[in-house]
N, CA, C and O atoms as CSV, one atom per row, in Angstrom:
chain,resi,resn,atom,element,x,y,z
A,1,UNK,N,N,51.816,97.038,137.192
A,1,UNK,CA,C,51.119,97.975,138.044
A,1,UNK,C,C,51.142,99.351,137.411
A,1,UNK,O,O,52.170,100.028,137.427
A,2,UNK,N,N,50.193,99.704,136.942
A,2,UNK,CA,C,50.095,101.079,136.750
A,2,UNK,C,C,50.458,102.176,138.161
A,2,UNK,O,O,50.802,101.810,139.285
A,3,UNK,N,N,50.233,103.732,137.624
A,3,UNK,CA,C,50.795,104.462,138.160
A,3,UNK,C,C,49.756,104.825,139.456
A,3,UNK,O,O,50.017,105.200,140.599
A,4,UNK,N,N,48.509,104.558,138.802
A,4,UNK,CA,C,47.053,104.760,139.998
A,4,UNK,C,C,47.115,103.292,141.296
A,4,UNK,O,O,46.682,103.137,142.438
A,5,UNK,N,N,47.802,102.563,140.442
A,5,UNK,CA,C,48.115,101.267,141.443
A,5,UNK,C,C,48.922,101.695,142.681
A,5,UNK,O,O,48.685,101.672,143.889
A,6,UNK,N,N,50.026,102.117,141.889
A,6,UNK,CA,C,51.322,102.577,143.016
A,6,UNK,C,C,50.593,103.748,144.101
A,6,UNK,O,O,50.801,103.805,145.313
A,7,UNK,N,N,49.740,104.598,143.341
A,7,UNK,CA,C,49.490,105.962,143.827
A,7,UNK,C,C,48.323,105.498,145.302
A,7,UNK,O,O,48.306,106.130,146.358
A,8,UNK,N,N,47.510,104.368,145.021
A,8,UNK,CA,C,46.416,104.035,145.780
A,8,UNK,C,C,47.319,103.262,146.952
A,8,UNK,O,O,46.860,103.585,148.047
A,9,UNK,N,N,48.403,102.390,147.084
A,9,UNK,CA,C,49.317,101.926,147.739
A,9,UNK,C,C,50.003,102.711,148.341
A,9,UNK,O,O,50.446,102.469,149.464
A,10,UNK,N,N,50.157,103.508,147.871
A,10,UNK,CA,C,51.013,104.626,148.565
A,10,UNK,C,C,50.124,105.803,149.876
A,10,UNK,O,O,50.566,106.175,150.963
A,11,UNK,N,N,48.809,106.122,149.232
A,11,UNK,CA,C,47.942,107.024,150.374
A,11,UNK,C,C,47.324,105.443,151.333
A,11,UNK,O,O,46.796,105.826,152.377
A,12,UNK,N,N,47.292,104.188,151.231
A,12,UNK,CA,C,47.152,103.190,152.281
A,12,UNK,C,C,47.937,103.345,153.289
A,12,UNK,O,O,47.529,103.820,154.349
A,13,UNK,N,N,48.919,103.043,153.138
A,13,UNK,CA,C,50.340,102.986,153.740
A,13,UNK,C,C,50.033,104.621,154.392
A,13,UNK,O,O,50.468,104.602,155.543
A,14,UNK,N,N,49.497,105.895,154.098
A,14,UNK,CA,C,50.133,106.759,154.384
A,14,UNK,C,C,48.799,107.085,155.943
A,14,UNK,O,O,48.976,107.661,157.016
A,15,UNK,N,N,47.500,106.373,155.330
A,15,UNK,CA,C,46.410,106.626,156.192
A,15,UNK,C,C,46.111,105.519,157.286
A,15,UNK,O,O,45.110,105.530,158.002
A,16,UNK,N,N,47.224,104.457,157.324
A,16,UNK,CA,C,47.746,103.391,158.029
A,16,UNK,C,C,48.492,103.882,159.027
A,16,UNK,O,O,48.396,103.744,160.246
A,17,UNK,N,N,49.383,104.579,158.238
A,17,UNK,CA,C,50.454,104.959,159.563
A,17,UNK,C,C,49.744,106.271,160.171
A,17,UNK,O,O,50.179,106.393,161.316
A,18,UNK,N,N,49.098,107.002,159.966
A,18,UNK,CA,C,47.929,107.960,160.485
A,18,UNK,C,C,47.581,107.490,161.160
A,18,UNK,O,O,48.089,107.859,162.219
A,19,UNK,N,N,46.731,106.573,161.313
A,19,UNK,CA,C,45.393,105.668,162.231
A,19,UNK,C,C,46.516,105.161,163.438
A,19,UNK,O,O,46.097,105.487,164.548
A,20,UNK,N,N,47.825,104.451,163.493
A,20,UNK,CA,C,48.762,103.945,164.054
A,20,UNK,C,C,49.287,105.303,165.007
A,20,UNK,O,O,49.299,105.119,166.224
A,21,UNK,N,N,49.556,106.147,164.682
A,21,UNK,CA,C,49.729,107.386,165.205
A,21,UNK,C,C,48.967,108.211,166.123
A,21,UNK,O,O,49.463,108.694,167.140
A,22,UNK,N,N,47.453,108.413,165.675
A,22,UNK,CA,C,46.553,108.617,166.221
A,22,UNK,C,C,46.051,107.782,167.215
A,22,UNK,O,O,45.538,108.345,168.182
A,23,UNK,N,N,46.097,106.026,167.186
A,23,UNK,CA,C,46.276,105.674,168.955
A,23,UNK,C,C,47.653,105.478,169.514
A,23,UNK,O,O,47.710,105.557,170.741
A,24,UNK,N,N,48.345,105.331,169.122
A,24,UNK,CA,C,49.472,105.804,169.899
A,24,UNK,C,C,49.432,107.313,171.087
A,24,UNK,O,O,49.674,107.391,172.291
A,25,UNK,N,N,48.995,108.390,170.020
A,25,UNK,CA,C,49.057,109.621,170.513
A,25,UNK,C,C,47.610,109.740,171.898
A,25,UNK,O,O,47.591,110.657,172.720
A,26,UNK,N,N,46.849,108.934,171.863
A,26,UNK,CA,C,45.540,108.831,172.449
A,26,UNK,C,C,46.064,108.172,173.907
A,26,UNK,O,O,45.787,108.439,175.076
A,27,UNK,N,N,47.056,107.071,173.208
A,27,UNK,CA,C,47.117,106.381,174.369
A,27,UNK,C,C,48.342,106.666,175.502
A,27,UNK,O,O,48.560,106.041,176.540
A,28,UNK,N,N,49.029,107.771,174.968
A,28,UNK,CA,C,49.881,108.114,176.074
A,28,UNK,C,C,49.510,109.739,176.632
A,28,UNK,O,O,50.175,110.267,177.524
A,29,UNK,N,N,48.226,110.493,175.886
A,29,UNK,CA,C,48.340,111.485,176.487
A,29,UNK,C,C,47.665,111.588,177.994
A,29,UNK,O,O,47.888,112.586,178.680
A,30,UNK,N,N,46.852,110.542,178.464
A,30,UNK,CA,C,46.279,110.821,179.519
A,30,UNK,C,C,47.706,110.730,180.659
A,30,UNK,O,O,47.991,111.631,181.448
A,31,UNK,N,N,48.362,109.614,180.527
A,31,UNK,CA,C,49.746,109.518,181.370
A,31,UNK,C,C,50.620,110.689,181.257
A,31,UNK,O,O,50.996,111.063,182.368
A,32,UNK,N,N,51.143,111.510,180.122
A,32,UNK,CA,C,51.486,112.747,180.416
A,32,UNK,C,C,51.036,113.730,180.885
A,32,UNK,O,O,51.786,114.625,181.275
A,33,UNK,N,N,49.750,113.819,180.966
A,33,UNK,CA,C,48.806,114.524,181.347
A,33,UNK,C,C,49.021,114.320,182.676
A,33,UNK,O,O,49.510,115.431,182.884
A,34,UNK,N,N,49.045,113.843,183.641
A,34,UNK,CA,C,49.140,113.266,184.976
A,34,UNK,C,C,50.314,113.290,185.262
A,34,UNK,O,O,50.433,113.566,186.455
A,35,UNK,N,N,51.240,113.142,184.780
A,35,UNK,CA,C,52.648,113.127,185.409
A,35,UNK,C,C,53.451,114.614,184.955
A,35,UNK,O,O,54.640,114.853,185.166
A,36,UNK,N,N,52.590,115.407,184.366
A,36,UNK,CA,C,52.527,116.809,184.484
A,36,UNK,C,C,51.967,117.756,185.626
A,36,UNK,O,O,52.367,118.862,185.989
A,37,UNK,N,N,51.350,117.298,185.892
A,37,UNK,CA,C,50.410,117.442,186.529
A,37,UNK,C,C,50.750,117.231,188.090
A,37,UNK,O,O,50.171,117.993,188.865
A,38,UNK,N,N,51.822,116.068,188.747
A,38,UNK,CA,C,51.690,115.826,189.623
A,38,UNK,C,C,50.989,114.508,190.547
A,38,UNK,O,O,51.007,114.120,191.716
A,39,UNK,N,N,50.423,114.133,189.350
A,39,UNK,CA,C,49.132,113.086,190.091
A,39,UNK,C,C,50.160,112.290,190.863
A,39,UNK,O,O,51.353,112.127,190.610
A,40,UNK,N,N,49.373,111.799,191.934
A,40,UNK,CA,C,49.949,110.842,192.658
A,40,UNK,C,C,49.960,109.322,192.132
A,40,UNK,O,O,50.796,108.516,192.540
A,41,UNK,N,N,48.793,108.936,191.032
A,41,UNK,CA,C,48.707,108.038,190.425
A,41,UNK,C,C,49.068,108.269,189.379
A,41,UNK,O,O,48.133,108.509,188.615
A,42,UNK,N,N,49.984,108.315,188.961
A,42,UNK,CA,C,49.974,109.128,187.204
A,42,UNK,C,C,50.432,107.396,186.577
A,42,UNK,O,O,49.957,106.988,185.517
A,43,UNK,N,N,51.118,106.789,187.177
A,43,UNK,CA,C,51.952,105.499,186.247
A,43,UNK,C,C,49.981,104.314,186.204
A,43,UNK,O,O,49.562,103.578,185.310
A,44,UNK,N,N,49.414,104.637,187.403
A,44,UNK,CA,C,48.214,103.798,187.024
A,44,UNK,C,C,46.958,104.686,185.814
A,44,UNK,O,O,46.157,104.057,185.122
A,45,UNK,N,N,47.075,106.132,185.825
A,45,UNK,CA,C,46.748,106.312,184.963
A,45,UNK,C,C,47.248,105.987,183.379
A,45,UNK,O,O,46.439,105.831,182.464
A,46,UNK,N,N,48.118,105.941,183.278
A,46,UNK,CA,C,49.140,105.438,182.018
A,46,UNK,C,C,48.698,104.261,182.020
A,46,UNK,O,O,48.168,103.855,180.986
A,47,UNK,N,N,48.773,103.572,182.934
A,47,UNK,CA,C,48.484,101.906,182.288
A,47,UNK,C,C,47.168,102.130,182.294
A,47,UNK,O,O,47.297,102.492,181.124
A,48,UNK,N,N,45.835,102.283,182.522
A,48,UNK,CA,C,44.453,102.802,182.508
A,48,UNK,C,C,44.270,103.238,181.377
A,48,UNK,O,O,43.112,103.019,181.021
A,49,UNK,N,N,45.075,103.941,180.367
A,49,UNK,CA,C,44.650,104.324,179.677
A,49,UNK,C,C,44.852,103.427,178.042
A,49,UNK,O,O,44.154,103.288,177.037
A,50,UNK,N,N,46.286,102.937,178.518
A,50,UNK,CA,C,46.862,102.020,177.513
A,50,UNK,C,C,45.716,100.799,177.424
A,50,UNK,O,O,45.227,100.585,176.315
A,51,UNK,N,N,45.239,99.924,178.668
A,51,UNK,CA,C,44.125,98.683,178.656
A,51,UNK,C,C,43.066,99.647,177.961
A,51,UNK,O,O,42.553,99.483,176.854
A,52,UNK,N,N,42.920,100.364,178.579
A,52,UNK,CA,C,40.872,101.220,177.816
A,52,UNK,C,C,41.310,100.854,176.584
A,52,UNK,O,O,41.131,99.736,176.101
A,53,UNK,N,N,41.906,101.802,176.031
A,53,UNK,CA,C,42.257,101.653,174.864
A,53,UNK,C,C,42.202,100.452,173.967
A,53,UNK,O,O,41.599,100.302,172.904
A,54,UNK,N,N,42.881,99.726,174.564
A,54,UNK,CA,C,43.439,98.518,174.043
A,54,UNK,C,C,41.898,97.253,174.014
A,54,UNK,O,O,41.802,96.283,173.262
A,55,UNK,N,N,40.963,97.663,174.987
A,55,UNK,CA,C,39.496,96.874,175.591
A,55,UNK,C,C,38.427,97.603,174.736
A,55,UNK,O,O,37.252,97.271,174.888
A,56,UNK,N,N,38.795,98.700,173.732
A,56,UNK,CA,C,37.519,99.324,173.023
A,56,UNK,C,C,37.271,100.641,173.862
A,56,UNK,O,O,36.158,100.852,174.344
A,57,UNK,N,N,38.046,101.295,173.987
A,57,UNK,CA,C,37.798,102.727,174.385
A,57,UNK,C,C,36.787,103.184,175.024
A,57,UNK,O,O,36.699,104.347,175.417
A,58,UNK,N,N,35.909,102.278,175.186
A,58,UNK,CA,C,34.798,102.719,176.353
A,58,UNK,C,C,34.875,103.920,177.667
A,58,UNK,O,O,34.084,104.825,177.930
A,59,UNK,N,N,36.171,103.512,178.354
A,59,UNK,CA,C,36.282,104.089,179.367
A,59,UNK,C,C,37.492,105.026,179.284
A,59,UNK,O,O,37.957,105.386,180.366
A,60,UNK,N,N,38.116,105.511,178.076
A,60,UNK,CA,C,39.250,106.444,178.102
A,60,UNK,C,C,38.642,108.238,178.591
A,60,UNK,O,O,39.209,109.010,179.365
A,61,UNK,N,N,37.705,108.402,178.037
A,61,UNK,CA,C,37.360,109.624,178.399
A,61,UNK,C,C,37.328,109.495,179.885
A,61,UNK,O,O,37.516,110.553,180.486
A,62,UNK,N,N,37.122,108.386,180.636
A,62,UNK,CA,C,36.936,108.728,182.236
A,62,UNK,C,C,38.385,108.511,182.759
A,62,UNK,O,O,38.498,108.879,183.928
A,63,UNK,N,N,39.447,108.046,182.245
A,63,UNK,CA,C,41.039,107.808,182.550
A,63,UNK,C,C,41.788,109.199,182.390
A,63,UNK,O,O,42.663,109.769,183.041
A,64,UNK,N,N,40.816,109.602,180.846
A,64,UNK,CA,C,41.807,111.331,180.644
A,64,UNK,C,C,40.770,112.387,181.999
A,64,UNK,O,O,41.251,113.462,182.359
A,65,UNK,N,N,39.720,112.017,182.460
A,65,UNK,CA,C,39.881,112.805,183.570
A,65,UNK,C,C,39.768,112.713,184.924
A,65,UNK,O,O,39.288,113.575,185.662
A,66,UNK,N,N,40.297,111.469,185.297
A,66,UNK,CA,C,41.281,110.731,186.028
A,66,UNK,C,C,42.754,111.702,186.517
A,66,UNK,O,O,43.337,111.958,187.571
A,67,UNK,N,N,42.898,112.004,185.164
A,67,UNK,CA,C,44.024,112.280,184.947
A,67,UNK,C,C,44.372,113.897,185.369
A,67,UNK,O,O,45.461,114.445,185.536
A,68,UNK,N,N,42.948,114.436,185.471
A,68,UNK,CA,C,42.833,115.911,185.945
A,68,UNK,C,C,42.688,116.466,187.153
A,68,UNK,O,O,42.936,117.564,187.651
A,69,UNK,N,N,41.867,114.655,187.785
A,69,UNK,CA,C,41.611,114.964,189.145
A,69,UNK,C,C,42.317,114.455,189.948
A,69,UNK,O,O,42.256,113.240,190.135
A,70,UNK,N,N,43.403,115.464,190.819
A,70,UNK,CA,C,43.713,114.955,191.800
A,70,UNK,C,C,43.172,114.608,192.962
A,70,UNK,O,O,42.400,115.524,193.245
A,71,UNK,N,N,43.139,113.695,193.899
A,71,UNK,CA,C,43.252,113.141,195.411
A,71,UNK,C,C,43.251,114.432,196.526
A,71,UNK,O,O,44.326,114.862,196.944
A,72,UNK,N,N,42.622,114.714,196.743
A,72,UNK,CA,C,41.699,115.655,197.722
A,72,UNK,C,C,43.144,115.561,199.128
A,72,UNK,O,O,43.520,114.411,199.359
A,73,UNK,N,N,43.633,116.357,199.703
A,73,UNK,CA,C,44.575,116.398,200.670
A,73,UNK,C,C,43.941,116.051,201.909
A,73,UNK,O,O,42.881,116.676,201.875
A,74,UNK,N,N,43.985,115.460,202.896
A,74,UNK,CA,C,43.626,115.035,204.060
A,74,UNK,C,C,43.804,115.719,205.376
A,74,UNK,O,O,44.848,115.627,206.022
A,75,UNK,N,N,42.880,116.330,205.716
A,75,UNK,CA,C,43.132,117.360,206.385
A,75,UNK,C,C,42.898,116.693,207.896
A,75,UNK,O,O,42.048,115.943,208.377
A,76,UNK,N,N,44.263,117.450,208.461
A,76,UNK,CA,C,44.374,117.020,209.983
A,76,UNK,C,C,43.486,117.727,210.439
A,76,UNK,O,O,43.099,118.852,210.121
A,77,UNK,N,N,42.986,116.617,211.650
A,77,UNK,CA,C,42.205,117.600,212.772
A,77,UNK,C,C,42.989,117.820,213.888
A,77,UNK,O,O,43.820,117.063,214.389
A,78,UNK,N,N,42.469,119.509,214.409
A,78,UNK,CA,C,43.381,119.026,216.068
A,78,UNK,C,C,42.132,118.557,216.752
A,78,UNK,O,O,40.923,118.543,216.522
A,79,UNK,N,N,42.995,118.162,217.733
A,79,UNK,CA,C,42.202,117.900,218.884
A,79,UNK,C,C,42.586,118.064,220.631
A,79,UNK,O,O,41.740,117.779,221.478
C-alpha cells in the first residue's frame, strides 16, 4: 500500500464518522429541543424524531417544530 492508499483510507474513515455524527446530532436535537423547552410531549417528540429519521427524513422538519410548539393551555370558563 502506498502512502496515497493509506492517505485515501484514512479521509474515508474520517468522512464516515462525519456522516455518523451528523445523524446522530439531527436525531437527538429535536428531543432536546423540547425537553428544554418544557414540552409536555418532549419523550414523543424524541422518539418522532429518531423513526423520521430512521423512515427517510421526510417528516423531521415537522417533529423539529413539533418541538417548538407547545399545547395551547385550556382555559377555564366560569360559569
Amino acid at each position: 500500500m502506498s502512502f496515497l492508499d493509506i492517505f485515501a483510507w484514512i479521509v474515508l474513515l474520517v468522512v464516515a464518522a462525519t456522516l455518523v455524527a451528523c445523524v446522530v446530532a439531527l436525531g437527538v436535537m429535536p428531543g432536546r429541543i423540547a425537553r428544554r423547552r418544557g414540552h409536555p410531549w418532549a419523550e414523543a417528540v424524541a422518539i418522532g424524531s429518531w423513526a423520521t429519521l430512521i423512515c427517510g427524513f421526510v417528516f423531521w422538519p415537522l417533529i423539529l417544530t413539533w418541538a417548538y410548539v407547545d399545547a395551547p393551555a385550556r382555559r377555564e370558563t366560569s360559569r
